[in-house]
mmCIF file of the N, C-alpha and C atoms, coordinates in Angstrom:
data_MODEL
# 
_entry.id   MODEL 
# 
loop_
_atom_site.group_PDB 
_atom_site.id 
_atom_site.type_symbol 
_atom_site.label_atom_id 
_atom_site.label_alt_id 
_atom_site.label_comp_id 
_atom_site.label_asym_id 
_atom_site.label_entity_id 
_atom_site.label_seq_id 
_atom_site.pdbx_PDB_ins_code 
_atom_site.Cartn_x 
_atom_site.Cartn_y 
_atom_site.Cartn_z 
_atom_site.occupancy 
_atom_site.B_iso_or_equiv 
_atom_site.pdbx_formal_charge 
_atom_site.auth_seq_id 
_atom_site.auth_comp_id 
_atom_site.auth_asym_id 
_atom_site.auth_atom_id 
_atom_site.pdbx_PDB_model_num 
ATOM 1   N N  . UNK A 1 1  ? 16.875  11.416  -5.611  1.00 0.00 ? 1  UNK A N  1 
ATOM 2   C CA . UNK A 1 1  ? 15.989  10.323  -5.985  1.00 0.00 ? 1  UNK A CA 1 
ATOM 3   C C  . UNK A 1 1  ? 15.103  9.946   -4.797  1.00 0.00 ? 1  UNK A C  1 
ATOM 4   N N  . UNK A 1 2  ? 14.092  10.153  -5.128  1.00 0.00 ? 2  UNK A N  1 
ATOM 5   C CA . UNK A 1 2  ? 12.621  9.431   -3.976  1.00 0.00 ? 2  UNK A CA 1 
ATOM 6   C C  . UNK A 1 2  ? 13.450  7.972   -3.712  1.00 0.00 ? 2  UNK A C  1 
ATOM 7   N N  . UNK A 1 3  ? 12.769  7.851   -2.062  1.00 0.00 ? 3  UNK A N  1 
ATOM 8   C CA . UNK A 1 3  ? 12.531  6.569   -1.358  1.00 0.00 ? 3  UNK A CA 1 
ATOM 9   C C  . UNK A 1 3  ? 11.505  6.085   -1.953  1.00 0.00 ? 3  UNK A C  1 
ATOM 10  N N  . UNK A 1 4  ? 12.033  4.856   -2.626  1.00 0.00 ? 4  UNK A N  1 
ATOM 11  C CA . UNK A 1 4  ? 10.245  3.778   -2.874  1.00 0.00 ? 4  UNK A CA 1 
ATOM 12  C C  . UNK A 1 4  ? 10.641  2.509   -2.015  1.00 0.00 ? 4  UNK A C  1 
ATOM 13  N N  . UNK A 1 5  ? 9.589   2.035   -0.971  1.00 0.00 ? 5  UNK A N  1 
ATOM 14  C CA . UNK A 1 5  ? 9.386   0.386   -0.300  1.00 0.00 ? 5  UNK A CA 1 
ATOM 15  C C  . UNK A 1 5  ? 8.672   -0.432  -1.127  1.00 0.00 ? 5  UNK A C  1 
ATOM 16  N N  . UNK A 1 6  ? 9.188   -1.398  -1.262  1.00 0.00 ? 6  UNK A N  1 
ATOM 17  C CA . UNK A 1 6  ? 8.110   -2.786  -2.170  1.00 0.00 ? 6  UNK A CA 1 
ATOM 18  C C  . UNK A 1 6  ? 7.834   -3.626  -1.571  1.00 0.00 ? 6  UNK A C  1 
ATOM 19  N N  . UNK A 1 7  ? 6.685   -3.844  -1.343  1.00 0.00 ? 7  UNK A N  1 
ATOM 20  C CA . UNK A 1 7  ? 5.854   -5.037  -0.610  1.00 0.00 ? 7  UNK A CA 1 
ATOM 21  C C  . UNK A 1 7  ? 5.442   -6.185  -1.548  1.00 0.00 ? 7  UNK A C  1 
ATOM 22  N N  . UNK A 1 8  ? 6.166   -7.503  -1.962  1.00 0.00 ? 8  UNK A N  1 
ATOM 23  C CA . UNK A 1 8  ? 5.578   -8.391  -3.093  1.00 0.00 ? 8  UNK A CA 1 
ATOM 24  C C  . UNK A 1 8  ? 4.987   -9.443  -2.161  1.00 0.00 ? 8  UNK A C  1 
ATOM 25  N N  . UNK A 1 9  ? 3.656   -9.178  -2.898  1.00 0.00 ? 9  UNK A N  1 
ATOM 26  C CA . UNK A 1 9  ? 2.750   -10.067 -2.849  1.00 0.00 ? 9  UNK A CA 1 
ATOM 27  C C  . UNK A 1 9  ? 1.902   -11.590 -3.705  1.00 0.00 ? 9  UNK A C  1 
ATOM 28  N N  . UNK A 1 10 ? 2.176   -12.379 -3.121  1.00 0.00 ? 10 UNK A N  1 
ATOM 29  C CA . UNK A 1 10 ? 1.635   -13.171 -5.047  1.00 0.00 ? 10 UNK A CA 1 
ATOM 30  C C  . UNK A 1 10 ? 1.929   -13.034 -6.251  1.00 0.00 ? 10 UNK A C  1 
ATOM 31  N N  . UNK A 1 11 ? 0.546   -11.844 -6.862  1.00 0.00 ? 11 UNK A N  1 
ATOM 32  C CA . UNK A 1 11 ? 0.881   -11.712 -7.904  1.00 0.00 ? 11 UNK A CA 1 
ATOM 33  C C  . UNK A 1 11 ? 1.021   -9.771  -8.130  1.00 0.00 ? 11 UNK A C  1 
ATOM 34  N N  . UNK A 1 12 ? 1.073   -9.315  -7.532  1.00 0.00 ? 12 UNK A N  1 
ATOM 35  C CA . UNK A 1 12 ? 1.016   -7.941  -7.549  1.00 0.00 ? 12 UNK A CA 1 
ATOM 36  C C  . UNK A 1 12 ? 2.880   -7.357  -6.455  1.00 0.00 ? 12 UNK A C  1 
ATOM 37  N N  . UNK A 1 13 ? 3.183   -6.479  -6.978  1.00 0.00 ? 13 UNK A N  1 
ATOM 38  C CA . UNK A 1 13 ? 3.787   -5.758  -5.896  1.00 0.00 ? 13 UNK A CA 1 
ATOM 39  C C  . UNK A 1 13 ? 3.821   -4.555  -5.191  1.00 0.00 ? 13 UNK A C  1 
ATOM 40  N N  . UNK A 1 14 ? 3.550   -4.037  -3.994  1.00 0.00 ? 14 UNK A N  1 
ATOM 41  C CA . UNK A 1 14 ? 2.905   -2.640  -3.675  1.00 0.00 ? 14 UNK A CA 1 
ATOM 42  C C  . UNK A 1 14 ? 4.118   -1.948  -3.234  1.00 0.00 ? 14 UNK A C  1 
ATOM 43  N N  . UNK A 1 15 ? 4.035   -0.747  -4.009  1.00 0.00 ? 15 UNK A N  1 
ATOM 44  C CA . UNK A 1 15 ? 4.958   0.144   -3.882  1.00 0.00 ? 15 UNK A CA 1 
ATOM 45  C C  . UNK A 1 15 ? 4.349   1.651   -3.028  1.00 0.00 ? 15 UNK A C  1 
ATOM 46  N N  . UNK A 1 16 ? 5.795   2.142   -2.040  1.00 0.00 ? 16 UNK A N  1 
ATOM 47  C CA . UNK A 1 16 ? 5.080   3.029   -1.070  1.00 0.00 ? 16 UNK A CA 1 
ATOM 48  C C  . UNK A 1 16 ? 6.471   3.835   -1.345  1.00 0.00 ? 16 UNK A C  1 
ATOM 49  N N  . UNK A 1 17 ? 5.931   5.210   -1.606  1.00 0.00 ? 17 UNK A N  1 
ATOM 50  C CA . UNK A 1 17 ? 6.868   6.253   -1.647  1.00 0.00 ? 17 UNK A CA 1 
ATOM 51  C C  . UNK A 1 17 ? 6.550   7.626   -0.243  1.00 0.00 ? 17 UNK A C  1 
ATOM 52  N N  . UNK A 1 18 ? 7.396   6.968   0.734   1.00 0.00 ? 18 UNK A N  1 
ATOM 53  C CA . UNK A 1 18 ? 6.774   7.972   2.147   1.00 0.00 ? 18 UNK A CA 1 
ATOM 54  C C  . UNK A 1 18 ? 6.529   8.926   1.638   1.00 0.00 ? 18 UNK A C  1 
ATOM 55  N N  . UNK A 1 19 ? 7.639   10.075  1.225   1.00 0.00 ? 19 UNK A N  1 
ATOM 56  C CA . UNK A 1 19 ? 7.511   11.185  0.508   1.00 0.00 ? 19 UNK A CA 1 
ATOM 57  C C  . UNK A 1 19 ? 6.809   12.284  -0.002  1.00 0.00 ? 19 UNK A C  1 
ATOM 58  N N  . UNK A 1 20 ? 5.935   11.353  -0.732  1.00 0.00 ? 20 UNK A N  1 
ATOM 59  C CA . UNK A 1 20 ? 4.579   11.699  -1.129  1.00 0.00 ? 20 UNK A CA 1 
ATOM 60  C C  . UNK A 1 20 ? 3.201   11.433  -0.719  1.00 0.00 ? 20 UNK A C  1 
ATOM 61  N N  . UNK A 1 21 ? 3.628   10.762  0.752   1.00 0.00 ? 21 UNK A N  1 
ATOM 62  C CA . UNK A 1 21 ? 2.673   10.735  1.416   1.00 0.00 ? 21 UNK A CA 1 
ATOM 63  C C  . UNK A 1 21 ? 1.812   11.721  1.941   1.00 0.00 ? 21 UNK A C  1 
ATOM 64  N N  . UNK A 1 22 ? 0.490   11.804  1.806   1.00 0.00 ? 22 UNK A N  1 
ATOM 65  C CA . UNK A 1 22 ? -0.339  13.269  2.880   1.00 0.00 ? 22 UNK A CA 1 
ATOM 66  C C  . UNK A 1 22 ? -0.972  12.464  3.923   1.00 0.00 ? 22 UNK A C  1 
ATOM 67  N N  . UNK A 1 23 ? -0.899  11.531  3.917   1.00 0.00 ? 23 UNK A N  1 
ATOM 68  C CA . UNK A 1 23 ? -1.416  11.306  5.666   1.00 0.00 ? 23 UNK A CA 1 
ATOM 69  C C  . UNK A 1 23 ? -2.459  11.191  5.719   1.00 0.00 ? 23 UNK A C  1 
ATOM 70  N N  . UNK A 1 24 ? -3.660  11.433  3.915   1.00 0.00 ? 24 UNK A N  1 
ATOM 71  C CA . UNK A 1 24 ? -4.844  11.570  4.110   1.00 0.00 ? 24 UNK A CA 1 
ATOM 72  C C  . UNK A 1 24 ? -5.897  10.235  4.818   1.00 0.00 ? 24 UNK A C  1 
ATOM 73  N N  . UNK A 1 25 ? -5.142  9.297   5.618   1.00 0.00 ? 25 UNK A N  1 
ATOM 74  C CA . UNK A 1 25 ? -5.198  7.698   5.850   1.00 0.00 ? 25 UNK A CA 1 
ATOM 75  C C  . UNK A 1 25 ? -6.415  7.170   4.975   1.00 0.00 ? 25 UNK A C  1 
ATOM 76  N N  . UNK A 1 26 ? -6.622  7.390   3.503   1.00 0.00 ? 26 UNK A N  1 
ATOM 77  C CA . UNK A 1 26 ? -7.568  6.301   2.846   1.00 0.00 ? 26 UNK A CA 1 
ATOM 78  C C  . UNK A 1 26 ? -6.888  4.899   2.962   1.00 0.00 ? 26 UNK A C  1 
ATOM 79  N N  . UNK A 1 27 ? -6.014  4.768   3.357   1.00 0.00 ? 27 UNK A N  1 
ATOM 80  C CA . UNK A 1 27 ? -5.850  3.054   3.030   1.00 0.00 ? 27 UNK A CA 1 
ATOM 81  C C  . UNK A 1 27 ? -5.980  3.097   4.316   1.00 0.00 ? 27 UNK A C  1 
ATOM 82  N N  . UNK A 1 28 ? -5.702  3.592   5.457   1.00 0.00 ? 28 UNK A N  1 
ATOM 83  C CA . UNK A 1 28 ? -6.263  2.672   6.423   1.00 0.00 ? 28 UNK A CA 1 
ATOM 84  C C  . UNK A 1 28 ? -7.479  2.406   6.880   1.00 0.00 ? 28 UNK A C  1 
ATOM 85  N N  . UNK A 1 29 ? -8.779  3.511   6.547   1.00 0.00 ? 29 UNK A N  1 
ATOM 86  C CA . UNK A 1 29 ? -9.443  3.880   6.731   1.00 0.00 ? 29 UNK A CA 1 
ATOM 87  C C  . UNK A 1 29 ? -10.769 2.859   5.893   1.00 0.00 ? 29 UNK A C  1 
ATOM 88  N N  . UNK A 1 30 ? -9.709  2.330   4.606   1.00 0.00 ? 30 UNK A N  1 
ATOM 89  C CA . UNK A 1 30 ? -10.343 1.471   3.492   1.00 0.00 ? 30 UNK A CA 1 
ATOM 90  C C  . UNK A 1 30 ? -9.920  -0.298  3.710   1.00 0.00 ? 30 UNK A C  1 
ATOM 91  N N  . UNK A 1 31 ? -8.925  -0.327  4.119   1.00 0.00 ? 31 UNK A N  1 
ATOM 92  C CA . UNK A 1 31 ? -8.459  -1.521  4.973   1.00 0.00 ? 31 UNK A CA 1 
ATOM 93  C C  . UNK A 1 31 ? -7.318  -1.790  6.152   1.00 0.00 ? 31 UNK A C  1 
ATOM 94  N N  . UNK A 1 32 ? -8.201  -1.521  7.258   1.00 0.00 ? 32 UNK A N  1 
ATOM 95  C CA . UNK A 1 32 ? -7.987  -1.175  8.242   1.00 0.00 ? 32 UNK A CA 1 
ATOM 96  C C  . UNK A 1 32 ? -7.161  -2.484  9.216   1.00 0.00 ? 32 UNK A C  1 
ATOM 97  N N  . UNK A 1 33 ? -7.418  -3.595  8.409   1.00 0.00 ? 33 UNK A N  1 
ATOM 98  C CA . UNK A 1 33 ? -7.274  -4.918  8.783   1.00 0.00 ? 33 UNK A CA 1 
ATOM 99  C C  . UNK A 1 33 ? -5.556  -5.188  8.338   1.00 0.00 ? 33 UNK A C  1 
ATOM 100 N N  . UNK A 1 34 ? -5.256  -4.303  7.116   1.00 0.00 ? 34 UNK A N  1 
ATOM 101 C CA . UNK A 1 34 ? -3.543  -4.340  6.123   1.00 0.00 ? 34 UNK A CA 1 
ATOM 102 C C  . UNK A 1 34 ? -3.121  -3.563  6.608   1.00 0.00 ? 34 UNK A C  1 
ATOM 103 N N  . UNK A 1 35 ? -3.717  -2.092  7.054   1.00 0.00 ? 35 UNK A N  1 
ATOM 104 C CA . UNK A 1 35 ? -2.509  -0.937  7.213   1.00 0.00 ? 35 UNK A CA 1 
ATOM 105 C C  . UNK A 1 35 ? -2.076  -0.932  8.675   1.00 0.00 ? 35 UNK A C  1 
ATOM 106 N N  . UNK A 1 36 ? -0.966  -1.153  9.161   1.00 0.00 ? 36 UNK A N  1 
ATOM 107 C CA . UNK A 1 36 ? -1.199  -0.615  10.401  1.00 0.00 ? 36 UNK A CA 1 
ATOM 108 C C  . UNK A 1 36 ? 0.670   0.402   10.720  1.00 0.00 ? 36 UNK A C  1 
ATOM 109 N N  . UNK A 1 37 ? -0.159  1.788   10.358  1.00 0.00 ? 37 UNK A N  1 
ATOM 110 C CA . UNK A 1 37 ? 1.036   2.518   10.495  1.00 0.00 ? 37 UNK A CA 1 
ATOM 111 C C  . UNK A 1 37 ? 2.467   2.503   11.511  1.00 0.00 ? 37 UNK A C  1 
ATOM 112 N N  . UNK A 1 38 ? 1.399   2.396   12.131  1.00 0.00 ? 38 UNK A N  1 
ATOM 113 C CA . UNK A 1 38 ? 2.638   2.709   14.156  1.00 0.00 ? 38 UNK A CA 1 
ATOM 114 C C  . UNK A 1 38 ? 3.280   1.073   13.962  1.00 0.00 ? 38 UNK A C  1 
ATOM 115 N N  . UNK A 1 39 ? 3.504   0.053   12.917  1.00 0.00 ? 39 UNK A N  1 
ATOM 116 C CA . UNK A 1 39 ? 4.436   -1.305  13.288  1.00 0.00 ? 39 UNK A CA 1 
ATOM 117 C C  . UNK A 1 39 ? 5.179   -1.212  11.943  1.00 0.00 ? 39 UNK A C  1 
ATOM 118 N N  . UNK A 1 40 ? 6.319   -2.051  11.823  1.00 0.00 ? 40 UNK A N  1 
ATOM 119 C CA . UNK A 1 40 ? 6.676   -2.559  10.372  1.00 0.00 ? 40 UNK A CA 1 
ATOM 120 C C  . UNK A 1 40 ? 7.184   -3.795  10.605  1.00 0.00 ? 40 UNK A C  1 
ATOM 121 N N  . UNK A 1 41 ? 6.920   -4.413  9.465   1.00 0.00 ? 41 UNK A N  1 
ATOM 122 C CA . UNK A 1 41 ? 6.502   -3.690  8.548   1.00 0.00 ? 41 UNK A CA 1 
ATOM 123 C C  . UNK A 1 41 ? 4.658   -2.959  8.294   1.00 0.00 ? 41 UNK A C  1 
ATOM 124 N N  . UNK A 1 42 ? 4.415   -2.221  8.114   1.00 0.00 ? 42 UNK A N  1 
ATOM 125 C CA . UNK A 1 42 ? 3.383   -1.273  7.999   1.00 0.00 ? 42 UNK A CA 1 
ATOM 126 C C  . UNK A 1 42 ? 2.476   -1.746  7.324   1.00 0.00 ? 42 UNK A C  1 
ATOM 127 N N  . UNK A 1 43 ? 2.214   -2.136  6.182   1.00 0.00 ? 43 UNK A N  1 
ATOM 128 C CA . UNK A 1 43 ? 1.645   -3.271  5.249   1.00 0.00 ? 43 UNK A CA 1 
ATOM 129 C C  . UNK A 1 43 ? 1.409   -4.646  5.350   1.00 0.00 ? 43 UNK A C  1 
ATOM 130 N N  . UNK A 1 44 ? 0.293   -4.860  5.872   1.00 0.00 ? 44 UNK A N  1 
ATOM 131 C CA . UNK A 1 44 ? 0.421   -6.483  6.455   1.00 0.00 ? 44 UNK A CA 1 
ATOM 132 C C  . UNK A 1 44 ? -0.312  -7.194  5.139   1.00 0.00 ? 44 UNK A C  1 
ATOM 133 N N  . UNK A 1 45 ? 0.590   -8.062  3.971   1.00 0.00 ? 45 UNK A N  1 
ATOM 134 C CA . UNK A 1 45 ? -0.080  -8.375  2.814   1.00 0.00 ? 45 UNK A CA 1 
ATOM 135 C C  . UNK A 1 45 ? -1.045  -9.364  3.423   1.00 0.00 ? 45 UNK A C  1 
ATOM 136 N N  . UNK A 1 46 ? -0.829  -10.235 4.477   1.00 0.00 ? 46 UNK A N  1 
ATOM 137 C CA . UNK A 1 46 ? -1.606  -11.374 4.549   1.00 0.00 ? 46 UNK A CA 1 
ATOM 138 C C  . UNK A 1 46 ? -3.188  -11.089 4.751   1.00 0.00 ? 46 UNK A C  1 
ATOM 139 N N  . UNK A 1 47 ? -3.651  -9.921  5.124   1.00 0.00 ? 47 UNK A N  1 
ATOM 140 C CA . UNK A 1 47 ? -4.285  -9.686  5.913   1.00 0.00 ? 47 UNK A CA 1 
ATOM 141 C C  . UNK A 1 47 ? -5.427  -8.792  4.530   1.00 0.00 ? 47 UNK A C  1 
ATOM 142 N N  . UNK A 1 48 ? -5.355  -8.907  3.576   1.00 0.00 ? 48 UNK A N  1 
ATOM 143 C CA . UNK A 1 48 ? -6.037  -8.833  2.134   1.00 0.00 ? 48 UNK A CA 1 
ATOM 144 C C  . UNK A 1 48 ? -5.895  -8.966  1.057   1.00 0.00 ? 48 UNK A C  1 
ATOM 145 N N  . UNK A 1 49 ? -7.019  -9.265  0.200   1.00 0.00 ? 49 UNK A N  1 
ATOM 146 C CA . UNK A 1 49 ? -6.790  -10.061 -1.357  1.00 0.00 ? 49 UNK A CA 1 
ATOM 147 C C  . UNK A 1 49 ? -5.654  -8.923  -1.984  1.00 0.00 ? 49 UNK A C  1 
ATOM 148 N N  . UNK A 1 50 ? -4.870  -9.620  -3.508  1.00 0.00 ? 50 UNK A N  1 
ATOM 149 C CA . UNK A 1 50 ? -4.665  -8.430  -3.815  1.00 0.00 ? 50 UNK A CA 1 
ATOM 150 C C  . UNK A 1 50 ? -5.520  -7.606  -4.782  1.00 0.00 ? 50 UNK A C  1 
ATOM 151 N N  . UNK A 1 51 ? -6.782  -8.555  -5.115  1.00 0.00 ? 51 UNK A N  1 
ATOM 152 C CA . UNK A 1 51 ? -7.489  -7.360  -5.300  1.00 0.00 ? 51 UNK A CA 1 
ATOM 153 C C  . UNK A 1 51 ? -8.346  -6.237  -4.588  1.00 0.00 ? 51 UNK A C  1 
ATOM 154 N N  . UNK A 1 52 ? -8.302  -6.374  -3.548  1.00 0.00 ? 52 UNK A N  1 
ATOM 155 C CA . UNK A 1 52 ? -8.711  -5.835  -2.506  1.00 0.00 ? 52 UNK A CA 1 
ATOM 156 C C  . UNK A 1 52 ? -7.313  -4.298  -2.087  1.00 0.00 ? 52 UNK A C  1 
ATOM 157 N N  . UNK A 1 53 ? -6.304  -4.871  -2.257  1.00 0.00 ? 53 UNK A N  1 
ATOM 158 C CA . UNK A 1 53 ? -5.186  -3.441  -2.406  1.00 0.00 ? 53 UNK A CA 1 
ATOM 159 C C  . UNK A 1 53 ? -5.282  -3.265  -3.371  1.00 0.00 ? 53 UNK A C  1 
ATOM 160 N N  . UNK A 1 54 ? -5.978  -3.548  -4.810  1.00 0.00 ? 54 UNK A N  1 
ATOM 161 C CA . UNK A 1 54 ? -5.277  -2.661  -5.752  1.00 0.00 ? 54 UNK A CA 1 
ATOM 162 C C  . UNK A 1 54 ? -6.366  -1.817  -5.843  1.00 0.00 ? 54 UNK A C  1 
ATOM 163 N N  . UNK A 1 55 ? -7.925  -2.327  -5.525  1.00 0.00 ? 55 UNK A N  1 
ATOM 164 C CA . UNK A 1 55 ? -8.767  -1.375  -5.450  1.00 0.00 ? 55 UNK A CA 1 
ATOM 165 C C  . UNK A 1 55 ? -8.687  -0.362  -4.183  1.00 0.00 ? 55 UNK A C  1 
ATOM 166 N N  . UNK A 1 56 ? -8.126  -0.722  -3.197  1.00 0.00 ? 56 UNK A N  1 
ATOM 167 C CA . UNK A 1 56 ? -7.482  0.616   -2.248  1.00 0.00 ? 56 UNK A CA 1 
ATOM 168 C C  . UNK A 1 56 ? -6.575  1.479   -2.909  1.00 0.00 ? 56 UNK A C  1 
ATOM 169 N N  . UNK A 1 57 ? -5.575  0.959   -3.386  1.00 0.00 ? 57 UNK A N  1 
ATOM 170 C CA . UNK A 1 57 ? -4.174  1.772   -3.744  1.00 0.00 ? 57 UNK A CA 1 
ATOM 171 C C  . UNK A 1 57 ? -5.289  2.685   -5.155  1.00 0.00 ? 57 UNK A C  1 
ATOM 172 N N  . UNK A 1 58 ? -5.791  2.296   -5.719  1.00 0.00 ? 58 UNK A N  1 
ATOM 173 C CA . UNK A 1 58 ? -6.049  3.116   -6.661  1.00 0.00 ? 58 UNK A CA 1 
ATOM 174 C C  . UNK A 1 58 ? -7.152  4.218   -6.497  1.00 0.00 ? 58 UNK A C  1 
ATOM 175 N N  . UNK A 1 59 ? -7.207  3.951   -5.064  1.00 0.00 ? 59 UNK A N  1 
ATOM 176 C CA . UNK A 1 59 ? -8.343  5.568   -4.107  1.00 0.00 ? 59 UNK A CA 1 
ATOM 177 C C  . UNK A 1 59 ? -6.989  6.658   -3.434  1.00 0.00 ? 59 UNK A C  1 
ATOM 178 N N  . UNK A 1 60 ? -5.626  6.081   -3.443  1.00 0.00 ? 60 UNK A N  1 
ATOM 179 C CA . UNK A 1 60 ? -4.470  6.817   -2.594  1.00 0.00 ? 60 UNK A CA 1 
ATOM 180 C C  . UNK A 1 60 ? -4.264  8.002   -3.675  1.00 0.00 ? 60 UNK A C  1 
ATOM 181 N N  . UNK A 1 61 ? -4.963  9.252   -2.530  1.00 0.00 ? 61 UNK A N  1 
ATOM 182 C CA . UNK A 1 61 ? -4.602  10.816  -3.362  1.00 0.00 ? 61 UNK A CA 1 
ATOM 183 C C  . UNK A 1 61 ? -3.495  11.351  -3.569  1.00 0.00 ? 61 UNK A C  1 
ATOM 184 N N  . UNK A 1 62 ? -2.586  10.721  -2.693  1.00 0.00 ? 62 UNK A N  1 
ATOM 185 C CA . UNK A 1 62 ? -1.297  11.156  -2.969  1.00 0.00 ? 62 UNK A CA 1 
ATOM 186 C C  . UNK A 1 62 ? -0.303  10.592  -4.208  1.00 0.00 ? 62 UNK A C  1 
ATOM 187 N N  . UNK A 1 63 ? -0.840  9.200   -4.443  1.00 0.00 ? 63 UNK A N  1 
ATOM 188 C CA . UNK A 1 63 ? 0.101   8.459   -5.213  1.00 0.00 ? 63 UNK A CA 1 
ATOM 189 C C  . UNK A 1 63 ? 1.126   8.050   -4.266  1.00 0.00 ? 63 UNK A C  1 
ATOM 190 N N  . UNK A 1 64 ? 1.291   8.355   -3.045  1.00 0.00 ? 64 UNK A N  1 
ATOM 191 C CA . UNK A 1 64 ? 2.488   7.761   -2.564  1.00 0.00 ? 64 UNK A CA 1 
ATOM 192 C C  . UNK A 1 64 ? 2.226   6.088   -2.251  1.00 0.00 ? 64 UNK A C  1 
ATOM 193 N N  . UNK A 1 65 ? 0.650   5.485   -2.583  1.00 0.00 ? 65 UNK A N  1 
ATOM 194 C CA . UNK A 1 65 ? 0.764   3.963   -2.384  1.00 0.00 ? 65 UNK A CA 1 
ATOM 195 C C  . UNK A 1 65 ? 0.820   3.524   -4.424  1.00 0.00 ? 65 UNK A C  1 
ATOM 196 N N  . UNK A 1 66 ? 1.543   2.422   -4.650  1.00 0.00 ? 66 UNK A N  1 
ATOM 197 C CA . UNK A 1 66 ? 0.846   2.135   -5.969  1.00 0.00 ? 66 UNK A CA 1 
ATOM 198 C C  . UNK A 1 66 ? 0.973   0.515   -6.016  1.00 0.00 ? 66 UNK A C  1 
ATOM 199 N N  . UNK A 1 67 ? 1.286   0.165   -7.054  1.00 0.00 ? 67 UNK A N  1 
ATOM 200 C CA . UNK A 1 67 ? 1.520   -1.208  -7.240  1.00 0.00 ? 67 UNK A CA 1 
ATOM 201 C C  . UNK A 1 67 ? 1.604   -2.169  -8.980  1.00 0.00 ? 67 UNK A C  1 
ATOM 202 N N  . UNK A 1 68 ? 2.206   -3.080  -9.121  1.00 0.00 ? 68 UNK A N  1 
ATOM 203 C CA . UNK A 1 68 ? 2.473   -3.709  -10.079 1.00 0.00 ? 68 UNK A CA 1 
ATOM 204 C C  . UNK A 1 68 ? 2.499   -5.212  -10.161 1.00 0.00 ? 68 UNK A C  1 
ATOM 205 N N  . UNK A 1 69 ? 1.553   -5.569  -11.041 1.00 0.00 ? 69 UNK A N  1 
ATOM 206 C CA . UNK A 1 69 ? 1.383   -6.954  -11.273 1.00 0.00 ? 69 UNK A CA 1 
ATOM 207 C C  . UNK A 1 69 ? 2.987   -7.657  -11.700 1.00 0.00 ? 69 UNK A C  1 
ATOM 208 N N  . UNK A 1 70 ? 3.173   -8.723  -10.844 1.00 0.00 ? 70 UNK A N  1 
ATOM 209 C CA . UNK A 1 70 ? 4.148   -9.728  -10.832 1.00 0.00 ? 70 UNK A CA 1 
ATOM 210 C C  . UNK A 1 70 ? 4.248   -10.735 -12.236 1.00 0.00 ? 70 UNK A C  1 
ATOM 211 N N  . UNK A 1 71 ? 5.245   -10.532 -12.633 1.00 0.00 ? 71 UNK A N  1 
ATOM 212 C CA . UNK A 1 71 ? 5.350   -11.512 -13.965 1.00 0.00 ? 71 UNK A CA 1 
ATOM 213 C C  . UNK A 1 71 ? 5.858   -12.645 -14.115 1.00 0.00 ? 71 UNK A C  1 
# 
């Protein structure tokens, strides 16, 4: 079974499966201000809307970033 991390935010929760990561850095590259690989936690939510990650997470080629609205 895959490693998944959950980052809950507000109203969304961002899910990161290393795994399937390629390294291609669009999220950091797209918000450079949230990702910061080399600390953890790695995902700094404060630091953007969540619509602002979900329109990142939904540029991640790998699928290893995703996310789910909070109910």
């Amino acid at each position: 079974m895959e490693k998944t991390k959950e980052y809950k935010k507000d109203d969304i929760t961002i899910t990161w499966t290393p795994s399937k990561c390629e390294h291609a850095a669009v999220c950091v590259k797209t918000l450079p201000q949230a990702y910061h690989p080399k600390e953890k936690p790695w995902i700094k939510l404060e630091n953007a809307t969540s619509k602002e990650f979900m329109a990142q997470i939904d540029q991640c080629p790998s699928g290893a970033l995703g996310y789910y609205k909070n109910t």
